[in-house]
C-alpha positions in Angstrom: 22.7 -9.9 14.7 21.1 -7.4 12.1 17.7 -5.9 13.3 16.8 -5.3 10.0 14.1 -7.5 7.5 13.4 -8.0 4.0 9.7 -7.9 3.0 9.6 -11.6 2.0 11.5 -12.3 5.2 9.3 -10.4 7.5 6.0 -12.3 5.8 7.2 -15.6 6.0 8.1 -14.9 10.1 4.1 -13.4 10.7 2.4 -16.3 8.2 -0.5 -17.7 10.4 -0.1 -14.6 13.0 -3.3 -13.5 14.6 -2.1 -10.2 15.2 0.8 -8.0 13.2 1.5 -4.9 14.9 3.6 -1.9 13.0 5.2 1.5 13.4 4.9 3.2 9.8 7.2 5.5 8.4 5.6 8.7 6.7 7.3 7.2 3.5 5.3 3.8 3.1 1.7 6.2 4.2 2.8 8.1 1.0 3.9 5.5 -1.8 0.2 3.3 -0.6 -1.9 6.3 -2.0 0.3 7.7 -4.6 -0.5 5.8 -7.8 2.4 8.1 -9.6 5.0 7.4 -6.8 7.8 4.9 -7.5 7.5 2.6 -4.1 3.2 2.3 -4.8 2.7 -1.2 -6.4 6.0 -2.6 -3.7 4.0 -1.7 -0.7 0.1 -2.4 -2.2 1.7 -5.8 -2.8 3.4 -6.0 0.5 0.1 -4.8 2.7 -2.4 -7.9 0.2 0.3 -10.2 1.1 0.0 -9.3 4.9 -3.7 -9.5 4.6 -3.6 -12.7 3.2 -1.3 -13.9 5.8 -2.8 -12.5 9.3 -6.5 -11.4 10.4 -5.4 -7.9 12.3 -2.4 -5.9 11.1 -2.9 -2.6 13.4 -0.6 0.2 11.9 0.6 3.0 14.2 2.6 6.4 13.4 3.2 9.6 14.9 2.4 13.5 14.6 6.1 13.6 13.0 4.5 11.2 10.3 1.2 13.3 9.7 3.4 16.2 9.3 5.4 14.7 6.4 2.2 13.3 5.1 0.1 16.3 4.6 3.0 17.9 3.7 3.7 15.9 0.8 -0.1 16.0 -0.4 -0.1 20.0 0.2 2.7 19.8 -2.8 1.0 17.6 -4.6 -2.3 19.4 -4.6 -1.5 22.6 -5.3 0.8 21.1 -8.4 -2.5 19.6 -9.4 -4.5 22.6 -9.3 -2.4 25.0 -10.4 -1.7 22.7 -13.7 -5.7 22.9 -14.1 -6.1 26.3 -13.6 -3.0 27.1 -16.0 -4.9 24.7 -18.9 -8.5 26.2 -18.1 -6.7 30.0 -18.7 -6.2 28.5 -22.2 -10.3 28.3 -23.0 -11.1 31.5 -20.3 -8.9 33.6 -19.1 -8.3 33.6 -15.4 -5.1 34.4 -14.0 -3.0 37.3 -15.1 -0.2 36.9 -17.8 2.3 37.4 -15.4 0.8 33.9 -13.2 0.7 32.4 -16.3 4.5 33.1 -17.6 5.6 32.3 -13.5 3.8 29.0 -14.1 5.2 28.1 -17.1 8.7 28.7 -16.3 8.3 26.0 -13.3 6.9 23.7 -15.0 9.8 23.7 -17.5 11.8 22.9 -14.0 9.6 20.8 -13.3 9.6 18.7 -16.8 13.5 18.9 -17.0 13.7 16.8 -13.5 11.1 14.5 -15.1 13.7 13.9 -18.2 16.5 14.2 -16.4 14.8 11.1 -14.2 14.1 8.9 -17.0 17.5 9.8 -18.8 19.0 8.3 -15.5 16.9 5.3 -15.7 16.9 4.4 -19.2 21.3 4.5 -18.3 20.4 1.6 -15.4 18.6 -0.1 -18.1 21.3 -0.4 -20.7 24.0 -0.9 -17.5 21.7 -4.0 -16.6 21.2 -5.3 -20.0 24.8 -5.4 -21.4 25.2 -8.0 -18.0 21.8 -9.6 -19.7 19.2 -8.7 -17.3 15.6 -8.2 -18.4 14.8 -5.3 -18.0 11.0 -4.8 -19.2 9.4 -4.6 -15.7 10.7 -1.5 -14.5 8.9 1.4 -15.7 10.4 4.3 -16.3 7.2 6.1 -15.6 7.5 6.9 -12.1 9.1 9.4 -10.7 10.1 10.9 -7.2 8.2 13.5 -5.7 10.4 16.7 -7.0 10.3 15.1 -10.5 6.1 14.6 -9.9 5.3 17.9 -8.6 6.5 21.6 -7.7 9.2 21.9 -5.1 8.3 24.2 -1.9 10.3 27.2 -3.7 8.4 27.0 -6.8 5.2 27.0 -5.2 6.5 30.3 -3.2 7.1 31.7 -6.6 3.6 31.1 -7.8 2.3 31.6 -5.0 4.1 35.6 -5.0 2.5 36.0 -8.6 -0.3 35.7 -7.3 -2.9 38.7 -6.1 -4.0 37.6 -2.2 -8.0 38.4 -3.3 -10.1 37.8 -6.6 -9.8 40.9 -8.5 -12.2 41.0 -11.8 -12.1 38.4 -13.6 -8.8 37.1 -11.9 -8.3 35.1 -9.0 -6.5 35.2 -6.3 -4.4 32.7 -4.3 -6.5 32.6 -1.4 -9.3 31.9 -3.3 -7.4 29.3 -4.8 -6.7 27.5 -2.2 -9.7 27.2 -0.5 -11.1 25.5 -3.2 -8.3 23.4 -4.2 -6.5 22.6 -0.9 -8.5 23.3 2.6 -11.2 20.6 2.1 -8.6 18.0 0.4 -6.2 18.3 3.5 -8.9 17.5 5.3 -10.3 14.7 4.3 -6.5 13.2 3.9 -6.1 13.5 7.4 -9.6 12.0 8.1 -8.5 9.0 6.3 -5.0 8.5 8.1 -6.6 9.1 11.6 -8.6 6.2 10.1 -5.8 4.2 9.0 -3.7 4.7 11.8 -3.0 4.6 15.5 -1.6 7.7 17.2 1.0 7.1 19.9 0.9 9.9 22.4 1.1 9.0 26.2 -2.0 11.4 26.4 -4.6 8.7 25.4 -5.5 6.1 27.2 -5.8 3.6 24.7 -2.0 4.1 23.4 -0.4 4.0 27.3 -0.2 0.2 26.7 2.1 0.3 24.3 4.5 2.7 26.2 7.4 1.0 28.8 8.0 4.7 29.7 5.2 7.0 30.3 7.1 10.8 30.0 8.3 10.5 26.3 12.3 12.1 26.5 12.2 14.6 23.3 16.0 15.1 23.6 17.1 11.7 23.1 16.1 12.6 19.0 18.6 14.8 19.1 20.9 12.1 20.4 19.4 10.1 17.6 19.7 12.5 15.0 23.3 12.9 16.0 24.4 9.3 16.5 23.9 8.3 12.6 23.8 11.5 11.0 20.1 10.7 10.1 17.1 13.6 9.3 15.4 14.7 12.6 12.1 13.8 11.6 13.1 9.9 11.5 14.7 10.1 14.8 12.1 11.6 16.0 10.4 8.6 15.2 13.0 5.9 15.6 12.5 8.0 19.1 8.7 7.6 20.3 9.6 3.8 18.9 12.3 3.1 21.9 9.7 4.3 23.9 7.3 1.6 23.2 6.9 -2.3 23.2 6.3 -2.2 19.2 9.0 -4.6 17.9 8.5 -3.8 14.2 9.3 -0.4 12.3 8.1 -0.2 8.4 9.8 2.0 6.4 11.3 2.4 2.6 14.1 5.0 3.9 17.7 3.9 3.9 18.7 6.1 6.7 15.9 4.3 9.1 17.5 1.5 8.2 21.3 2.2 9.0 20.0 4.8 12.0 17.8 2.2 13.8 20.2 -0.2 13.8 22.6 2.0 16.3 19.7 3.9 17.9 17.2 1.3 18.1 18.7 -2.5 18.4 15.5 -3.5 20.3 13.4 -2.7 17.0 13.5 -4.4 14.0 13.5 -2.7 10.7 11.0 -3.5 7.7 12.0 -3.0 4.4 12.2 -4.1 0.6 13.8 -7.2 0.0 15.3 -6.1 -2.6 16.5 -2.9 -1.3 17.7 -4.6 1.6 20.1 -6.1 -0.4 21.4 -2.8 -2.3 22.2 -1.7 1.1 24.4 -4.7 1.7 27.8 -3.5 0.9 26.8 -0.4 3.0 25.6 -2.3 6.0 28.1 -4.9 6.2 29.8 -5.4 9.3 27.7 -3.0 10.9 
């Protein structure tokens, strides 16, 4: 039997459930917070519908998961504030003209993902219509995270534009970021140690959860091996065999097709709908 859940399947199971108890991939932390990312109105409406539906839903992750996390905000803050600072030089000037010509030509990277993302949409659209299929719900608006902000090696390139200190009237990158990024990163992390339950076998409150108290690091790399998926998620799919959590919430196809051969105990949350876009893939597996 499949250990793997659509949304609507997985609600209609915990309906009436005092208690709902999930492992959440670093995926579903991001698309609840990101208004711009393309998975944010499936999991808001997934998370009201669990609300609705059980009075304690405990949500639990791992370093691995805070790592993406921040890691995908540190991108997406600095995009932000470099974007501001680029349009503020246009009133006052305030970084040199070679910051200014760096940041242009990444954003013109930056925009051509952003149209190359809605030409590839806008070609699903006419696919689905000519088989008659409304079409006006999607919206072609939101984009993936490379097409949303500045990849790692863009930022690098600003970044070595950049002077390290302010110098006259310009201002330097660390500067920069200590008023853009230190303080956000922060609080971000503040609000997912609030949000979430960290297992580790070194507190107390998290041993109860563990059917193995020494945590075996290498079997990720078994994992990771197994189903060809990223280490991060076995890493993951890894602390999970280590526990008595039964549910894993995640919007990544390879969590899905990884856990079912590293983790049969586990079952796997995900879309409904995406669940079933994986079907000819997963079939007979």
């Amino acid at each position: 039997m499949a250990n793997r859940i659509g949304f609507r399947e997985f609600l209609k199971k915990v309906d009436g459930k005092k208690t709902v108890e999930l492992i959440v991939d670093a995926n579903v932390i991001i698309a609840s917070r990101d208004k711009k990312h393309r998975d944010y109105k499936v999991i808001q409406e997934f998370y009201d519908s669990l609300d609705e539906l059980s009075s304690t839903l405990t949500l639990f992750t791992t370093v691995t998961t805070k790592s993406e996390f921040l890691e995908y905000y540190r991108r997406k803050t600095l995009t932000e504030g470099i974007l501001a600072l680029y349009n503020a030089n246009r009133n006052k000037k305030v970084i040199s003209d070679r910051v200014k010509a760096i940041i242009e030509n990444q954003i013109r990277a930056r925009n051509f993902r952003q149209k190359q993302e809605v030409q590839k949409q806008e070609k699903v659209e006419q696919i689905l219509e000519a088989h008659d299929i409304d079409t006006t719900e999607l919206d072609i608006e939101e984009f993936s995270i490379d097409a949303n902000y500045f990849k790692d090696s863009e930022l690098k390139e600003i970044k070595k534009a950049f002077r390290a200190r302010n110098v006259d009237n310009e201002g330097g990158w660390i500067s920069f970021c200590n008023k853009v990024l230190v303080n956000r990163l922060h609080a971000l992390e503040g609000e997912l140690d609030q949000l979430c339950h960290y297992l580790t076998t070194r507190d107390k409150e998290s041993l109860k959860y563990f059917t193995k108290t020494d945590v075996e690091w290498r079997a990720a790399t078994q994992i990771c091996g197994e189903s060809g998926m990223g280490y991060s998620d076995a890493m993951i799919l890894n602390m999970a065999n280590h526990t008595s959590i039964e549910h894993i919430l995640t919007l990544d196809f390879d969590m899905v097709y990884g856990g079912h051969f590293s983790s049969p105990s586990k079952t796997i949350i995900t879309p409904t709908d995406r669940l079933k876009n994986y079907k000819s893939i997963l079939k007979g597996i």
